[in-house]
C-alpha positions as CSV (number, residue, x, y, z in Angstrom):
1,X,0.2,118.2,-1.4
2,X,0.9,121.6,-2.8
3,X,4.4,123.1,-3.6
4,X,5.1,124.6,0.1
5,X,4.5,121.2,1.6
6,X,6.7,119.2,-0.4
7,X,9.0,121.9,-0.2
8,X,8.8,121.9,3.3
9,X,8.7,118.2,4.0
10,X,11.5,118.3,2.0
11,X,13.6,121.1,4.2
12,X,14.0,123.1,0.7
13,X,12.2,126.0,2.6
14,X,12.5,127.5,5.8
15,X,9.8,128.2,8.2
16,X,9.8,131.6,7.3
17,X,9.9,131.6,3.8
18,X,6.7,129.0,3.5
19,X,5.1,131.6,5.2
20,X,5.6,134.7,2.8
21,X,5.2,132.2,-0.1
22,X,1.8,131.1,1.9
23,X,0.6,134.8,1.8
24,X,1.8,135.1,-1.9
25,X,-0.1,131.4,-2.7
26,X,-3.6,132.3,-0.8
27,X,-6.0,132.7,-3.7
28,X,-4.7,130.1,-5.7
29,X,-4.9,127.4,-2.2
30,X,-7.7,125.5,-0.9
31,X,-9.2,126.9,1.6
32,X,-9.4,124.2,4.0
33,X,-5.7,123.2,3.0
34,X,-5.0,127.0,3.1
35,X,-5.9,126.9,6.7
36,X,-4.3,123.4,7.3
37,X,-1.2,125.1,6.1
38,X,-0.9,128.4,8.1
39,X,-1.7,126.6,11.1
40,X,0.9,123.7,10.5
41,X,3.2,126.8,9.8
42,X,2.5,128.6,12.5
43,X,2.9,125.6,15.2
44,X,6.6,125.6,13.6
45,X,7.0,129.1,13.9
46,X,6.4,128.9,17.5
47,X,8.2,126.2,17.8
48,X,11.6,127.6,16.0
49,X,10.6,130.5,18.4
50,X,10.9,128.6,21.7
51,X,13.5,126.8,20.9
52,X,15.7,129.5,20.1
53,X,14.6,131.8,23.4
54,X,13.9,129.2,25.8
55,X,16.0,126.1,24.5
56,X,15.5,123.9,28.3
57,X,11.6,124.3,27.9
58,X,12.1,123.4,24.1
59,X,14.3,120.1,24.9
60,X,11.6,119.7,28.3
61,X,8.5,119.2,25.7
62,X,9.8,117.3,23.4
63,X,11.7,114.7,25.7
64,X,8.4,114.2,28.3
65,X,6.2,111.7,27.6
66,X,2.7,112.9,28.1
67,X,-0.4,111.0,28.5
68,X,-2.3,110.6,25.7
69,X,-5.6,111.4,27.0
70,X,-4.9,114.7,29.9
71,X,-1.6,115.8,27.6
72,X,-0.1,115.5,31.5
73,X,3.0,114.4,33.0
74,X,2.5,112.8,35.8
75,X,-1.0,111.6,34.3
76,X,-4.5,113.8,35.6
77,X,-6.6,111.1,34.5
78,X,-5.6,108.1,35.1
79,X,-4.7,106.7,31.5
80,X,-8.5,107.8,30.9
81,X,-9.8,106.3,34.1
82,X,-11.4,109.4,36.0
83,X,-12.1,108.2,39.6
């Protein structure tokens, strides 16, 4: 794990500042973790996002369970099971 990781597993950074510090960190990254990171980053961006303009639909999708398989609620596929 690199130093924006921990330091965001650890809530020492917020969302926004593991981004800059992702720009400033590019060439010395991985660059499979590099892209690991900025999309892990920017999943919680849009999530901070959401929840902060549209707090029922953030509380909505993260309360509902979905099927595993179709990602649907009521389930599309039957648990898997297409008839």
């Amino acid at each position: 794990m690199c130093i924006i990781c921990i330091d965001l597993e650890k809530e020492r950074l917020t969302v926004q500042e593991a981004w800059r510090n992702l720009g400033e960190m590019k060439n010395s990254i991985e660059p499979g973790h590099y892209e690991e990171l900025k999309d892990e980053i920017s999943q919680l961006l849009i999530d901070e996002y959401v929840k902060t303009v549209y707090p029922y639909v953030y509380e909505m999708h993260n309360t509902v369970e979905l099927c595993e398989t179709c990602q649907c609620n009521p389930c599309d596929c039957h648990g898997g099971f297409n008839e």
